[in-house]
C-alpha positions as CSV (number, residue, x, y, z in Angstrom):
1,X,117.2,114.3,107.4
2,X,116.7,111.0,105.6
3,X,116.1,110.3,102.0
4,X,112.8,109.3,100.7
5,X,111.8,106.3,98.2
6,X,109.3,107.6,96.0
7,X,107.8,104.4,96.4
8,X,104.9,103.4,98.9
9,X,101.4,102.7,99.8
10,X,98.8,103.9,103.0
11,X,95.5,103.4,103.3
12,X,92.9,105.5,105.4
13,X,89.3,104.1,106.4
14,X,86.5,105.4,108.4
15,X,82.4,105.6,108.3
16,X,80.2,108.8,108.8
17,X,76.6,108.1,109.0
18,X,75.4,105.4,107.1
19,X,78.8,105.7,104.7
20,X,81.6,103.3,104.9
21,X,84.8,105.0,102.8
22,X,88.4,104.1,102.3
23,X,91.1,106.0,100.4
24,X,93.9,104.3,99.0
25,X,96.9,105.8,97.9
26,X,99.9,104.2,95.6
27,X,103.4,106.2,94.8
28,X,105.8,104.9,92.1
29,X,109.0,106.3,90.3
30,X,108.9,108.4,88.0
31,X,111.0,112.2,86.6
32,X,108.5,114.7,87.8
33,X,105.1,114.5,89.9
34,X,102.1,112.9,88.9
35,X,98.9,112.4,90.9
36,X,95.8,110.7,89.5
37,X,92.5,110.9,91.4
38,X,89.8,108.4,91.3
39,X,86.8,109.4,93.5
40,X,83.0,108.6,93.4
41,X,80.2,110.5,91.5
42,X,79.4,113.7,93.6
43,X,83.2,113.9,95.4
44,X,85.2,115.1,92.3
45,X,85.6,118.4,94.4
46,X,86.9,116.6,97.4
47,X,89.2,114.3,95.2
48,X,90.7,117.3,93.5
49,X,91.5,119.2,96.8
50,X,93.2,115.6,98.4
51,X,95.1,116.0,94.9
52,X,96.5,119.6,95.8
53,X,97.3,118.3,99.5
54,X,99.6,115.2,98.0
55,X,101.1,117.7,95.5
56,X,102.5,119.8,97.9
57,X,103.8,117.3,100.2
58,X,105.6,115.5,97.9
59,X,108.3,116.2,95.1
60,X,108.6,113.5,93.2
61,X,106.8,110.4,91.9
62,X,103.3,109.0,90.2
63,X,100.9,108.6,92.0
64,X,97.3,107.0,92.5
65,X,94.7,108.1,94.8
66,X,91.6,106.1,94.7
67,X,88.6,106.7,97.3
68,X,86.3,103.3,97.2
69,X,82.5,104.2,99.2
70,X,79.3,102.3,100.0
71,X,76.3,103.3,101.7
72,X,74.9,100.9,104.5
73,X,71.8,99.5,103.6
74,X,68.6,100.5,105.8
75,X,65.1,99.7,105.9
76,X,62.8,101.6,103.2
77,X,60.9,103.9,103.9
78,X,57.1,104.8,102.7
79,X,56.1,107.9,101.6
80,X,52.3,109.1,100.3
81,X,51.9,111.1,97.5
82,X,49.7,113.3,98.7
83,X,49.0,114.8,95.1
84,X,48.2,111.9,94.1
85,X,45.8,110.5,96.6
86,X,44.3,113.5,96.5
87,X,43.2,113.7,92.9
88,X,42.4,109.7,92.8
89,X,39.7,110.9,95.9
90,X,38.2,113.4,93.6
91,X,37.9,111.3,90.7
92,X,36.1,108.7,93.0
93,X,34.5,111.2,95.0
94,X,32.7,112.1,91.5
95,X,31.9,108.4,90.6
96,X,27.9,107.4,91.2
97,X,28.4,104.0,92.3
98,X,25.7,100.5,92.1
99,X,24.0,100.1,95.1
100,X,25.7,96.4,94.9
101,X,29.5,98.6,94.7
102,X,30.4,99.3,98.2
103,X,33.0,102.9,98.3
104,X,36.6,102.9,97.9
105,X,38.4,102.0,101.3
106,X,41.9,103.5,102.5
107,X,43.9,100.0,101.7
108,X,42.1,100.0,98.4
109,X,43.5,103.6,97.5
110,X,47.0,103.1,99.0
111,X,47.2,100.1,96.7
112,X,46.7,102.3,93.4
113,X,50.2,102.1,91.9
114,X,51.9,105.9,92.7
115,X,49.9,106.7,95.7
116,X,52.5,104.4,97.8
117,X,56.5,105.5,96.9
118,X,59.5,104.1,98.2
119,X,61.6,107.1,100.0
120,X,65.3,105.9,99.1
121,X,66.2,109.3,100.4
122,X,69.3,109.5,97.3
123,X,71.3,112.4,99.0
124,X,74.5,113.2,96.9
125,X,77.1,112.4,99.4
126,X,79.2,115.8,98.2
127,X,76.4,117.7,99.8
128,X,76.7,115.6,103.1
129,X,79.0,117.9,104.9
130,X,79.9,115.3,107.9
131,X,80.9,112.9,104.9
132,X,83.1,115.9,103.3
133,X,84.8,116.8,106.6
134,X,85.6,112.8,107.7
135,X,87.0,112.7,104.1
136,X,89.3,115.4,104.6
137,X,90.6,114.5,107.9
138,X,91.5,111.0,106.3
139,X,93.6,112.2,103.4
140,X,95.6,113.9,106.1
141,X,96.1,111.1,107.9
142,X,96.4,108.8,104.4
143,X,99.6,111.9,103.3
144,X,101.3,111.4,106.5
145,X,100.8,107.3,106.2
146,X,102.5,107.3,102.9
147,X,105.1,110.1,104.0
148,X,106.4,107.3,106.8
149,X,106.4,104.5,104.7
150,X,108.6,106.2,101.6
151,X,110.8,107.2,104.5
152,X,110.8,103.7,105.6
153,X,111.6,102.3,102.5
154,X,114.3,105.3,102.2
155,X,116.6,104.3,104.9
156,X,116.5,101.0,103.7
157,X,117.7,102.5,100.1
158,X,120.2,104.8,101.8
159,X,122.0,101.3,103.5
160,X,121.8,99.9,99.6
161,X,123.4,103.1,98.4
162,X,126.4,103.4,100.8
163,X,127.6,100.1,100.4
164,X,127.4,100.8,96.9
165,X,129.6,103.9,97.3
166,X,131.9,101.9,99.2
167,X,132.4,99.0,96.7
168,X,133.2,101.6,94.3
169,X,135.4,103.2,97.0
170,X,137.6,99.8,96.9
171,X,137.5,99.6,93.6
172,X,138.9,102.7,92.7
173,X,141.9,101.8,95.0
174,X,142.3,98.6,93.4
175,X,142.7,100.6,90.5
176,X,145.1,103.3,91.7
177,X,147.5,100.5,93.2
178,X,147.3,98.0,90.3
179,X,150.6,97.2,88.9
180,X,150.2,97.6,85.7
181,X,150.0,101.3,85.8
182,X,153.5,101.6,86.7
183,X,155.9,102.4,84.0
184,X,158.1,99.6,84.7
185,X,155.3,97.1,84.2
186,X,154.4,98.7,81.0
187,X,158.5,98.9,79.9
188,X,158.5,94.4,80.9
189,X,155.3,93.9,78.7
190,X,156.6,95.9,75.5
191,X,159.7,94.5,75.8
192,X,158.3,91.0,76.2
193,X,156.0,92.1,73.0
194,X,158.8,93.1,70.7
195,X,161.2,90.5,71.7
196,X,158.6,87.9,70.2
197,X,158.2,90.0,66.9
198,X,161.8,90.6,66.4
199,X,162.3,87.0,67.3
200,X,165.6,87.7,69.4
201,X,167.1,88.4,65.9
202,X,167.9,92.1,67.5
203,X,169.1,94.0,70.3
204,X,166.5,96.1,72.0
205,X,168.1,99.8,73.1
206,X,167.1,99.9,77.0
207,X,166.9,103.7,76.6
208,X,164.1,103.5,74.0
209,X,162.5,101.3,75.3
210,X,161.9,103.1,78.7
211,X,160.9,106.2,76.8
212,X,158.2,104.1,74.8
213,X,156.9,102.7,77.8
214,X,156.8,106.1,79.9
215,X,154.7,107.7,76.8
216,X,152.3,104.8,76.7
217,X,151.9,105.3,80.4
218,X,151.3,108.9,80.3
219,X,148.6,108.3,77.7
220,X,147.1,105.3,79.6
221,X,147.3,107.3,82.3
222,X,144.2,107.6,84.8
223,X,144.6,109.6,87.5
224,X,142.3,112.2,86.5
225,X,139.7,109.3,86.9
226,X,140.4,108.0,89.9
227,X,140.5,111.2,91.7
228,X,136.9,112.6,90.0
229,X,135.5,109.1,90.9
230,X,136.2,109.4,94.8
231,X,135.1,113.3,94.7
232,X,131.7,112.0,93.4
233,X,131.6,109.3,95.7
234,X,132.7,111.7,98.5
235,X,129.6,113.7,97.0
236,X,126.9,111.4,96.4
237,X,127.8,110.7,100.4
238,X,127.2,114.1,101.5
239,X,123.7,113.5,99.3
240,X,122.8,110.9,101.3
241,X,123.9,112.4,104.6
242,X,122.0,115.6,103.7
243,X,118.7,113.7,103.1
244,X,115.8,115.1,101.3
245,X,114.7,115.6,97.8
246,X,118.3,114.8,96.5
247,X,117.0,112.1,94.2
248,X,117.9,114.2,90.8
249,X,121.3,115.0,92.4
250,X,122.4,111.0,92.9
251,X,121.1,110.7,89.2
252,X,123.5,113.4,87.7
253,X,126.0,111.7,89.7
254,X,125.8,108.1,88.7
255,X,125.8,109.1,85.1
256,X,129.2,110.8,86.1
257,X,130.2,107.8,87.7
258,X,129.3,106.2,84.6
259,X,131.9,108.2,82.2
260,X,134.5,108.1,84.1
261,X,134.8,104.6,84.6
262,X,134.1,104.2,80.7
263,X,137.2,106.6,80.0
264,X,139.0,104.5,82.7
265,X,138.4,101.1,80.7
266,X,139.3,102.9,77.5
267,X,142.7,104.0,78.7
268,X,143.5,100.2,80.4
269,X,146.9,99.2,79.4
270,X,146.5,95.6,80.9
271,X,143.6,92.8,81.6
272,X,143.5,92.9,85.3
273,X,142.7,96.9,84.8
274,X,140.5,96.1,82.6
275,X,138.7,93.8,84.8
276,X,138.6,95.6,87.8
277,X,136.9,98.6,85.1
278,X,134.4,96.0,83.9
279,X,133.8,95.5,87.8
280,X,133.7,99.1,88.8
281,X,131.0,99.7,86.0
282,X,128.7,96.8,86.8
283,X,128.8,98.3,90.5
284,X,128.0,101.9,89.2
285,X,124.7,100.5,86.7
286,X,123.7,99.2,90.0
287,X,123.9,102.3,91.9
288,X,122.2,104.2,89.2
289,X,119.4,101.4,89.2
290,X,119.1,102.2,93.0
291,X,119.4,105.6,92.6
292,X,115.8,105.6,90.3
293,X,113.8,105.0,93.0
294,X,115.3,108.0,95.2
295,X,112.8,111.1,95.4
């Protein structure tokens, strides 16, 4: 199983009837799950159960669902108000008329303003079950769109991620096999060190001076580091290798990463372990910059 970027984008168009529709759906990062609906008036049911759908396919992220709509435009039609008509006959039907008046003719009566009505036949489109059905068959389509594409974009990640892990691989057996960890390197820099204070006025006691530099060794010591860094890396590679929802995991375990390599620059007895610290951390914010986008 692969990981998953909690970022992506799908879109899902269609037309049923005289309706042209298009959902459009946007994930980001985020700590939790987040889905916001935007649908047209009448379809707040059907944006609400496209809302449930992405909720339970996905695990983490924010997300925006928007469904854009328009209605083809069509002829008018004409419809008579019969009520109408009817009561305008009556009234004229009533009227004694001049001989010089000639009667009311049929154009004459369908040009009295109500008798004649436009028909825009304004159907909510949530009661247009066609419309309803075509809409749910494309948010189906539109989860599975976005589903691919965050998978996409996760095995792209996943590559970013494991050479990552291996930098800080190296880098923890740069700092394992530096010199300067060894007691004898430690003993040639405190003697050079007191040798300049004491000006070569006095004899230094080869027997203290070993034992001073074994206990500042032992307290600079880092071995607990290096071997918790490469069981997380060894970890955050079984993450990877597992797939999934693991992006909470890889976050608990770059912060890890994280204080260990701060302890490790804390106890550096020397500037090229100091630098390769620097290094390793730089390489770990990365990771955990990475690792933010994981779902």
């Amino acid at each position: 199983m692969s990981i998953a970027s909690m970022t992506g984008f799908a879109r899902e168009a269609g037309v049923t009837g005289p309706y042209q529709w298009a959902w459009e759906l946007k994930t980001v990062n985020g700590r939790g799950l987040e889905v916001r609906v935007r649908t047209p008036s009448g379809l707040d049911a059907v944006g609400e159960e496209a809302r449930g759908l992405i909720l339970k396919a996905l695990t983490r992220g924010q997300g925006q669902l928007n469904l854009s709509m328009s209605r083809a435009s069509t002829a008018p039609r004409l419809r008579v108000n019969q009520e109408v008509l009817q009561s305008l006959l009556s009234a004229v039907g009533g009227l004694s008329l001049p001989d010089n008046v000639k009667p009311a003719s049929l154009d004459g009566l369908l040009a009295v303003r109500g008798v004649v009505e436009l028909d825009e036949d304004a159907v909510d489109p949530g009661q247009d079950e066609a419309l309803t059905e075509a809409l749910k068959g494309g948010i189906t389509h539109l989860i599975q769109a976005l589903k691919a594409a965050r998978l996409n974009e996760g095995q792209a990640l996943a590559s970013v991620l494991n050479r990552q892990l291996d930098a800080i691989a190296g880098l923890v057996s740069d700092a394992e096999a530096c010199p300067a960890r060894q007691p004898d390197a430690i003993r040639a820099r405190l003697e050079a060190q007191i040798a300049e204070l004491l000006d070569g006025k006095a004899a230094l006691d080869p027997a203290r001076l070993h034992q001073e530099a074994v206990l500042i060794a032992a307290r600079a010591d880092i071995r607990e580091e290096i071997d918790r860094l490469r069981a997380h890396v060894d970890s955050a590679r079984g993450l990877l290798e597992e797939g999934g929802p693991v992006g909470r995991r890889l976050d608990f375990l770059a912060q890890e990463f994280g204080r260990e390599a701060n302890t490790l620059c804390a106890k550096a007895n020397d500037v090229s372990l100091s630098r390769i610290g620097l290094e390793l951390k730089a390489v770990i914010e990365q990771f955990r910059e990475q690792v933010q986008n994981v779902e």
